[in-house]
C-alpha positions as CSV (number, residue, x, y, z in Angstrom):
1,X,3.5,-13.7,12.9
2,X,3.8,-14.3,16.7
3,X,6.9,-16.3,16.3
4,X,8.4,-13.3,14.8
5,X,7.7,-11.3,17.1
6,X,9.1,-13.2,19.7
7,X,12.3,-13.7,18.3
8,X,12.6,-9.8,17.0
9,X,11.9,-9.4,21.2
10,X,14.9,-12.1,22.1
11,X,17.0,-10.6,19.7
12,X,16.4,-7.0,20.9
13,X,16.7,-8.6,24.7
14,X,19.9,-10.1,23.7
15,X,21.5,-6.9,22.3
16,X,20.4,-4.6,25.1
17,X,22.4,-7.3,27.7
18,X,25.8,-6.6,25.0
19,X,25.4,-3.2,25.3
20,X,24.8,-3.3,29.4
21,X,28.1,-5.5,29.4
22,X,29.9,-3.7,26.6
23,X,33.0,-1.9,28.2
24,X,33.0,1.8,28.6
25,X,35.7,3.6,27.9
26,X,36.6,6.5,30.4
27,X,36.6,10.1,28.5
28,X,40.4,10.4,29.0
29,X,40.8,7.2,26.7
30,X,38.9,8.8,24.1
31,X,40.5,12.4,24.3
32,X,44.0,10.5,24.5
33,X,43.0,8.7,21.1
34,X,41.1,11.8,19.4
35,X,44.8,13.4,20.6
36,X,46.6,11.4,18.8
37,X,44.8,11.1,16.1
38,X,44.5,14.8,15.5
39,X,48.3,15.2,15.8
40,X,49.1,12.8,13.0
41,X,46.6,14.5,10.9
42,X,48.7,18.0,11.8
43,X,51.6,16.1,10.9
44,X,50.8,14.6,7.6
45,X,48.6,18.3,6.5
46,X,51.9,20.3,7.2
47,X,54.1,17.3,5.3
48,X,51.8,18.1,2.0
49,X,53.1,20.3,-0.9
50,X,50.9,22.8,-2.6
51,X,50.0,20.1,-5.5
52,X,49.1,17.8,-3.3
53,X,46.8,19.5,-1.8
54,X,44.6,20.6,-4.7
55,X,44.7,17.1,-5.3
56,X,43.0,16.3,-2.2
57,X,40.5,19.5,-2.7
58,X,39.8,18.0,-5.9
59,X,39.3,14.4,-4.8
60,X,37.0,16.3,-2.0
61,X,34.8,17.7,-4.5
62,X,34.9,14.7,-6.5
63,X,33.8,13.1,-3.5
64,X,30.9,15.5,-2.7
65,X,29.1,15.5,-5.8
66,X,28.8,11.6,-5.9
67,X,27.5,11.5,-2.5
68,X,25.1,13.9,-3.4
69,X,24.5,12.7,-6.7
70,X,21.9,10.0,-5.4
71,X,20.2,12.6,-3.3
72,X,16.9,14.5,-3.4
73,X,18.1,18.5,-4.0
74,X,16.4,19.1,-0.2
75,X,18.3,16.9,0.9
76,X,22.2,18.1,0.2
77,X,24.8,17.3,2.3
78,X,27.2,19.8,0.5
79,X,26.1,22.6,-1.3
């Protein structure tokens, strides 16, 4: 059981001295790409015709029941 320990240590050593040499990006970086992003998600929503997007509202609540299928009814993510 020590042995494990001691490797569960070196591992958790090991990932704290990635994350201290992980580079950071600067804020502008992100908001640059959170821009960009956001601006072709503008673009494609005002590209989509009226069918297509009750399609996607469907898919969406297809998509919320399943996740919340598996989950305790306290624990909803979408009501």
């Amino acid at each position: 059981m020590l042995a494990k320990e001691q490797v569960r240590e070196t591992a958790n050593e090991l990932f704290r001295l990635h994350l201290k040499n992980y580079p950071l990006w600067d804020n502008s970086s992100r908001i640059n790409l959170a821009q960009k992003f956001l601006e072709k998600r503008r673009n494609r929503l005002a590209q989509m015709t009226v069918s297509e997007m009750q399609e996607a509202e469907v898919a969406f609540d297809r998509f919320k029941v399943s996740i919340d299928s598996d989950r305790a009814v306290d624990a909803k993510l979408y009501l």
